[in-house]
TORPA-4810 file (N, C-alpha, C, O; in nm, 3 decimals):
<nodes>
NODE_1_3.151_-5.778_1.613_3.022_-5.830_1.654_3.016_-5.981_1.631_2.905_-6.034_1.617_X
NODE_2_3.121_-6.047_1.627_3.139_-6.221_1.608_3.090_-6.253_1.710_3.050_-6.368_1.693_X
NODE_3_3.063_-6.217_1.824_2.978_-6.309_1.943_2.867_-6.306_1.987_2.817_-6.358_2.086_X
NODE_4_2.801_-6.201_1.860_2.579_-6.221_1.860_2.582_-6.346_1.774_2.660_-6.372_1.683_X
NODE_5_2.464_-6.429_1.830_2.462_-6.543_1.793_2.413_-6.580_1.646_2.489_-6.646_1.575_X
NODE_6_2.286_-6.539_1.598_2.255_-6.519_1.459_2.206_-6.369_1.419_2.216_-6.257_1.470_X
NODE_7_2.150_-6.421_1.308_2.131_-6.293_1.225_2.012_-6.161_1.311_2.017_-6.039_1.323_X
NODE_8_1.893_-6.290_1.366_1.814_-6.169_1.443_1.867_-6.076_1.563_1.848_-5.960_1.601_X
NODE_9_1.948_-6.193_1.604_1.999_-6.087_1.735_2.080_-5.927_1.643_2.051_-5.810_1.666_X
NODE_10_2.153_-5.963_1.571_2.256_-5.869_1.558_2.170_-5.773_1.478_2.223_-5.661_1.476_X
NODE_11_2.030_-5.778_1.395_1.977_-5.691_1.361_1.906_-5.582_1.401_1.896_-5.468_1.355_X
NODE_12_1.818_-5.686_1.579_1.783_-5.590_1.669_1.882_-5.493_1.705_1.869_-5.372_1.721_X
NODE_13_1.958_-5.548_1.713_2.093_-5.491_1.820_2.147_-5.362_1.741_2.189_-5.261_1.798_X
NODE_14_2.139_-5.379_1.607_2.175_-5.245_1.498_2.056_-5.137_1.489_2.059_-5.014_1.475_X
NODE_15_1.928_-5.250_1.504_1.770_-5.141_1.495_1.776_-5.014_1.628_1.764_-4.892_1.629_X
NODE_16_1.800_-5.110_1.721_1.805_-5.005_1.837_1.891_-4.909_1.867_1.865_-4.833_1.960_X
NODE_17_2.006_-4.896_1.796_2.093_-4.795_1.774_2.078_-4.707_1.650_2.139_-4.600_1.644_X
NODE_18_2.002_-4.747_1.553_1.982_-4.659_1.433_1.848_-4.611_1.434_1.841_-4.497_1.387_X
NODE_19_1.724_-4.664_1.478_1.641_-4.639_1.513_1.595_-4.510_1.570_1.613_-4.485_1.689_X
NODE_20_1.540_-4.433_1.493_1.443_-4.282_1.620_1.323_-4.300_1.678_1.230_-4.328_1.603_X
NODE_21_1.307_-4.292_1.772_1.212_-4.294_1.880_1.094_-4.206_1.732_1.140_-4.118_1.659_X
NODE_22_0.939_-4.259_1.720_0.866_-4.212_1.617_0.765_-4.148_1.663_0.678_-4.108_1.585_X
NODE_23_0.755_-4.120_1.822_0.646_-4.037_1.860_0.673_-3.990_1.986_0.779_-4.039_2.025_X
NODE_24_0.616_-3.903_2.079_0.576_-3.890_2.187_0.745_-3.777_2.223_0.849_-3.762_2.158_X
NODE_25_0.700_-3.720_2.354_0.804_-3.657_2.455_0.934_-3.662_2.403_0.989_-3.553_2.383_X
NODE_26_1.027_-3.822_2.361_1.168_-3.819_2.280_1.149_-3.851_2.152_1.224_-3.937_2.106_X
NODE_27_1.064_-3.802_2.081_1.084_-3.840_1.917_1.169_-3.767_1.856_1.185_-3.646_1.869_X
NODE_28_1.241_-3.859_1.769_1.321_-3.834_1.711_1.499_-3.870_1.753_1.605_-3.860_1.692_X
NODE_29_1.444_-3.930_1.934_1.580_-3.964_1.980_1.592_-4.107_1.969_1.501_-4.185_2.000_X
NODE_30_1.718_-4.143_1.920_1.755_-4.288_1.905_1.692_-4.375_2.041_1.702_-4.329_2.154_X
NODE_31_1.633_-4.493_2.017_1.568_-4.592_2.101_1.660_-4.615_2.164_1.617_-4.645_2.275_X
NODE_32_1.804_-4.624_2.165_1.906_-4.677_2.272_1.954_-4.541_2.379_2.024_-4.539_2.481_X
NODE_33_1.889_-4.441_2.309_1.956_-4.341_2.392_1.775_-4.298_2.496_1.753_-4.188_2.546_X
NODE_34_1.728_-4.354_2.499_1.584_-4.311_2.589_1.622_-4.351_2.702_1.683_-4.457_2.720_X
NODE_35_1.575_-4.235_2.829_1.609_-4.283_2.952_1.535_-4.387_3.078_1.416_-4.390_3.110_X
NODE_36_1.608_-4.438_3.115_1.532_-4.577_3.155_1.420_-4.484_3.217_1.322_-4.556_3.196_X
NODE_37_1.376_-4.380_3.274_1.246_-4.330_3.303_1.130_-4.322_3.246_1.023_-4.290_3.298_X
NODE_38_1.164_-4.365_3.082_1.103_-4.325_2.998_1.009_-4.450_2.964_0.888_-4.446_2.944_X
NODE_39_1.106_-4.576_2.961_1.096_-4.718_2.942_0.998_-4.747_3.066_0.891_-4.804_3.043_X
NODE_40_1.032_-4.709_3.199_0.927_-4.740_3.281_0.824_-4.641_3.311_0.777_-4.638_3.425_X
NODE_41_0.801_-4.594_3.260_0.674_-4.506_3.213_0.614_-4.594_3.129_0.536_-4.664_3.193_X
NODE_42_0.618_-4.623_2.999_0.562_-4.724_2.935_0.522_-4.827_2.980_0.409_-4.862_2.944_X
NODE_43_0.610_-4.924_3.088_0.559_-5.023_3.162_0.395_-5.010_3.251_0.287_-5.070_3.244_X
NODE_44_0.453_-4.897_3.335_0.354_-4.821_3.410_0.253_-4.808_3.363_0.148_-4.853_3.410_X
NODE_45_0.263_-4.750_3.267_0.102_-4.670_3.161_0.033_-4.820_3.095_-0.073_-4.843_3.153_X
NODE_46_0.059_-4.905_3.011_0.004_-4.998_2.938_0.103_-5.120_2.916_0.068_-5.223_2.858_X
NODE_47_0.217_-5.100_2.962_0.370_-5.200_2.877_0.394_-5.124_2.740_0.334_-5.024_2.699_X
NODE_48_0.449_-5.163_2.706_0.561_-5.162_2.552_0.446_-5.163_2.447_0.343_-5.214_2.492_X
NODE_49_0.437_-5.115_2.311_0.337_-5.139_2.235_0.361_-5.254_2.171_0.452_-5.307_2.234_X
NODE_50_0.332_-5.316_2.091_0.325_-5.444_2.035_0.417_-5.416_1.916_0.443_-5.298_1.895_X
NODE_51_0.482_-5.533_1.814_0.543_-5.536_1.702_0.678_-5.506_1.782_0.718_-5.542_1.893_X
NODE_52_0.733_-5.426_1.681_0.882_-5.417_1.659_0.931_-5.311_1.717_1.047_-5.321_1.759_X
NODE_53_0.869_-5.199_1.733_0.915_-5.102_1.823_0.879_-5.157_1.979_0.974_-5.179_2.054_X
NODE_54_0.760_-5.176_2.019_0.805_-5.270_2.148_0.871_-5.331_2.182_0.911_-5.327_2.298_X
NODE_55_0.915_-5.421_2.086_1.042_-5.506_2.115_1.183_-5.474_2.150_1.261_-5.533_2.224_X
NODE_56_1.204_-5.321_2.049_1.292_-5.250_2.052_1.327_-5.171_2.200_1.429_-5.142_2.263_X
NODE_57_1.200_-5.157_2.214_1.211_-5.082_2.369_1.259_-5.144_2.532_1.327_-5.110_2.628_X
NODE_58_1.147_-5.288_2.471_1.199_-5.390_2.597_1.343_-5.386_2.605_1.414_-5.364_2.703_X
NODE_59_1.391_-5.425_2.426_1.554_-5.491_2.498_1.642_-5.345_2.557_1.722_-5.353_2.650_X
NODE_60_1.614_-5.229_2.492_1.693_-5.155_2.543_1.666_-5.149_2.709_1.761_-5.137_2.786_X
NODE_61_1.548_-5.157_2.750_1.504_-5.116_2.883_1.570_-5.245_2.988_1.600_-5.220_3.104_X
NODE_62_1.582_-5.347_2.943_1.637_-5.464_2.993_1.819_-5.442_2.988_1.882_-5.511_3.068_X
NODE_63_1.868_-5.384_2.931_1.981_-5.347_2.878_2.007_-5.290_2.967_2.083_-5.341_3.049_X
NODE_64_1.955_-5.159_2.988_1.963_-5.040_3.102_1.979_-5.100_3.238_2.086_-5.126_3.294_X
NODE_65_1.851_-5.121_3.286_1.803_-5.168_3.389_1.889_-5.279_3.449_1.865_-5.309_3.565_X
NODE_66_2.004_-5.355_3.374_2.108_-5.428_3.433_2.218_-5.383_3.403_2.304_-5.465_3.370_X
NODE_67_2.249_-5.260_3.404_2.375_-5.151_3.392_2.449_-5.212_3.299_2.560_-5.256_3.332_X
NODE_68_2.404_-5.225_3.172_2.485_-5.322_3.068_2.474_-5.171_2.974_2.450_-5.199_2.857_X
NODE_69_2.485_-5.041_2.993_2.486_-4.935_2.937_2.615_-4.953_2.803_2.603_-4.921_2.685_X
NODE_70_2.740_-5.018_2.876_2.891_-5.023_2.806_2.833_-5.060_2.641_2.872_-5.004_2.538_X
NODE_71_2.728_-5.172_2.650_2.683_-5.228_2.535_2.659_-5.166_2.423_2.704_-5.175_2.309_X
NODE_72_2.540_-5.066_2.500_2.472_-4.972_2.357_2.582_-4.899_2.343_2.594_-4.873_2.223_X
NODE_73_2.700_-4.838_2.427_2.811_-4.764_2.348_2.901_-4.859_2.244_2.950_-4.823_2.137_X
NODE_74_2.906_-4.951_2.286_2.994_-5.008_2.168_2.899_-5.013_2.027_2.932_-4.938_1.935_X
NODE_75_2.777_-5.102_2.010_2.695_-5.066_1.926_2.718_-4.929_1.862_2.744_-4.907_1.744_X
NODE_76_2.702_-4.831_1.971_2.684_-4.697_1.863_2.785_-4.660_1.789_2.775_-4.596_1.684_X
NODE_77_2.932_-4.715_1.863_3.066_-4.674_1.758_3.015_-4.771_1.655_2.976_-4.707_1.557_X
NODE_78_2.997_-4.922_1.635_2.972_-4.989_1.536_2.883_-4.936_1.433_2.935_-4.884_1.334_X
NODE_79_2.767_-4.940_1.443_2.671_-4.921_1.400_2.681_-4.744_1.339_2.666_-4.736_1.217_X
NODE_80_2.699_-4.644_1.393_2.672_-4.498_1.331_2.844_-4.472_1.319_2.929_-4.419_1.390_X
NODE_81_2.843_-4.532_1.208_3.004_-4.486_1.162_3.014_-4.361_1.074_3.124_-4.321_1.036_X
</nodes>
């Protein structure tokens, strides 16, 4: 992971792979593994909630949504060893 730039990036980047979804339809499923249907449902309904789980959601949904999927797999070998 030498090419996330500082410390926040690479923490999101670990949150959203260790992270469980804390309510609703996928709780309990990791935030990187929610399906982009799910992410734009949220958009749809109100946007993202505010704080840190919103945040969490955007980047994965931005992630998705530009077929950068390869990403969250490498993350997940890193991250859930």
């Amino acid at each position: 992971m030498e090419n996330v730039p500082d410390q926040f990036d690479r923490e999101i980047l670990k949150q959203i792979t260790i992270t469980k979804m804390p309510f609703g339809k996928y709780k309990d499923i990791f935030i990187c593994d929610l399906p982009v249907a799910y992410l734009e449902w949220f958009l749809r309904k109100d946007g993202f909630p505010n704080g840190k789980l919103g945040t969490q959601l955007a980047l994965v949904y931005e992630i998705k949504s530009n077929g950068l999927q390869e990403i969250l797999e490498g993350l997940k070998k890193f991250y859930r060893k």
